[in-house]
C-alpha positions as CSV (number, residue, x, y, z in Angstrom):
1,X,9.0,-8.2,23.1
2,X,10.0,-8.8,26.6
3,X,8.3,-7.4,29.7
4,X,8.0,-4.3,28.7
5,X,5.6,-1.2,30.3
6,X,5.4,1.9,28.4
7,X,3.6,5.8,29.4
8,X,2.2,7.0,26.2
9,X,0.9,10.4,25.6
10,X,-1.0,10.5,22.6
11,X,-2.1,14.4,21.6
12,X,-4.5,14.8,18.1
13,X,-2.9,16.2,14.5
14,X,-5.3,19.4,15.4
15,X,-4.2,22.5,13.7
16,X,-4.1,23.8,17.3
17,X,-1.2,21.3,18.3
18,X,0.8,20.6,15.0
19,X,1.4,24.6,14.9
20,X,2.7,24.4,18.5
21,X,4.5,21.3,18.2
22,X,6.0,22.3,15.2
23,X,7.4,26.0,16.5
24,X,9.7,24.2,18.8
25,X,10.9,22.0,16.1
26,X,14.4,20.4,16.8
27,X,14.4,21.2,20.4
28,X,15.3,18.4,23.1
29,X,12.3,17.6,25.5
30,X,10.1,19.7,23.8
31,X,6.8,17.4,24.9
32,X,8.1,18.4,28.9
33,X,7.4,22.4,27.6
34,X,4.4,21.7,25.6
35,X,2.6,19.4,28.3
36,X,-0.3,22.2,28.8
37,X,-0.3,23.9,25.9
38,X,-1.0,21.2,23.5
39,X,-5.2,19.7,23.8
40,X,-6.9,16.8,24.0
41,X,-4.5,14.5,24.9
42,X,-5.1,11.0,26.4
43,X,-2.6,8.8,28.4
44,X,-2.4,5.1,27.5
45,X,-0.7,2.4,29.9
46,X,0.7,-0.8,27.4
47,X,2.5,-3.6,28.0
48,X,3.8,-6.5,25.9
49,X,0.6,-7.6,25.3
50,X,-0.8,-5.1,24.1
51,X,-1.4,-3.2,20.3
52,X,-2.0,0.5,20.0
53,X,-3.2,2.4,17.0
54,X,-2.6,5.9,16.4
55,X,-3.7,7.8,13.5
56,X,-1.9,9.6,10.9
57,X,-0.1,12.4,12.0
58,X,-1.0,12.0,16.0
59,X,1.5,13.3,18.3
60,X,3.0,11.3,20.7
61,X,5.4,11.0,23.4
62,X,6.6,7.7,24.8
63,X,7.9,7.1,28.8
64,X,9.8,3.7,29.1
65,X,8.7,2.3,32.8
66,X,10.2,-0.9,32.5
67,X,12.7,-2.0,29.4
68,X,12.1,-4.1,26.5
69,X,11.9,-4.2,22.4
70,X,8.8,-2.1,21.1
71,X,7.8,-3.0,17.4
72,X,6.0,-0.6,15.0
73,X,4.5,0.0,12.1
74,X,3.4,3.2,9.9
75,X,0.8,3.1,6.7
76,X,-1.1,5.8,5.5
77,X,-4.3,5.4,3.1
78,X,-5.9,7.7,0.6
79,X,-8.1,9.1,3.2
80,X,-5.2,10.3,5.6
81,X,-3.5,12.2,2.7
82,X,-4.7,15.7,3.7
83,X,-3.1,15.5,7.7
84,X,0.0,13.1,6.2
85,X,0.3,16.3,3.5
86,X,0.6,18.7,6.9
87,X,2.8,16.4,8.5
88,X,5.1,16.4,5.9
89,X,5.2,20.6,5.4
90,X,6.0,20.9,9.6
91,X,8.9,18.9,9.5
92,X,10.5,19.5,5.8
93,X,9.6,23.5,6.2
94,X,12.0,25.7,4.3
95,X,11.4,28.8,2.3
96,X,9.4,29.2,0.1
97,X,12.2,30.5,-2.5
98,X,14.0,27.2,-1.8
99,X,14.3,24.5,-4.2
100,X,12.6,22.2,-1.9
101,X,9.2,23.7,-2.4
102,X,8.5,21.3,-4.8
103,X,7.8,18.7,-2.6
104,X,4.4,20.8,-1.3
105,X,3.9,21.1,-5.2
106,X,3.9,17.6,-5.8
107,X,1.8,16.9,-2.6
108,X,-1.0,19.1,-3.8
109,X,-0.8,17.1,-7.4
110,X,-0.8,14.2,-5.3
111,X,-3.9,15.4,-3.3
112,X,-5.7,16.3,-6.3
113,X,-4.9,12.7,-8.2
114,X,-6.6,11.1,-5.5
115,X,-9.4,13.0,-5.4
116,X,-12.1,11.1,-6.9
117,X,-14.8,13.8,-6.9
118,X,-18.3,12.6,-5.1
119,X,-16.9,10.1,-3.5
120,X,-17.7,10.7,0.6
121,X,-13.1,10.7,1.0
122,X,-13.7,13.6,-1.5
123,X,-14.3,16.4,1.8
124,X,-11.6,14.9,3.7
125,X,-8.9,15.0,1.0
126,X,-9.9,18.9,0.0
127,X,-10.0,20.2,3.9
């Protein structure tokens, strides 16, 4: 809403970049030291008028040119469970002794329920 203009850097959930976004985990500006390290990224200019749709677990950075209210929405479908699944383990990471292991437990069940074997999501879901 408004007049806004906003830089977006929008980098793919690749194994390559969620493993090198997610070793500088809790770090300030960490997208200024990754710029070069992390691949395939590709710069999108948007304004007020404009809608932008990024995938599951995409990394992004945002630059604010000019001021205004940005609205946004997330939802995730059977077919994005495997890279939502990654997602989740880089930024709830803990031991593996830890009580909280059970949430990567419970994704895997949750992986496997919606499997529906021979169906074409049925790769995707067991990458």
């Amino acid at each position: 809403m408004g007049d806004y203009v906003k830089l977006w850097f929008l980098y793919p959930p690749s194994a390559h970049n969620l493993d090198i976004f997610y070793a500088y985990k809790g770090q300030e500006g960490k997208f200024l030291r990754l710029f070069g390290q992390l691949q395939d990224y590709i710069l999108v200019l948007t304004t007020a008028q404009d809608i932008i749709y990024m995938p599951p677990g995409c990394l992004h950075s945002v630059y604010t040119i000019k001021g205004g209210l940005l609205l946004g929405l997330n939802w995730s479908g059977a077919k994005d469970i495997h890279i939502v699944s990654e997602v989740f383990r880089g930024e709830f990471y803990v031991e593996a002794t830890s009580e909280y292991s059970y949430c990567f437990l419970f994704l895997r069940s949750l992986i496997a329920t919606l499997t529906v074997r021979g169906s074409s999501s049925d790769t995707v879901l067991r990458k």
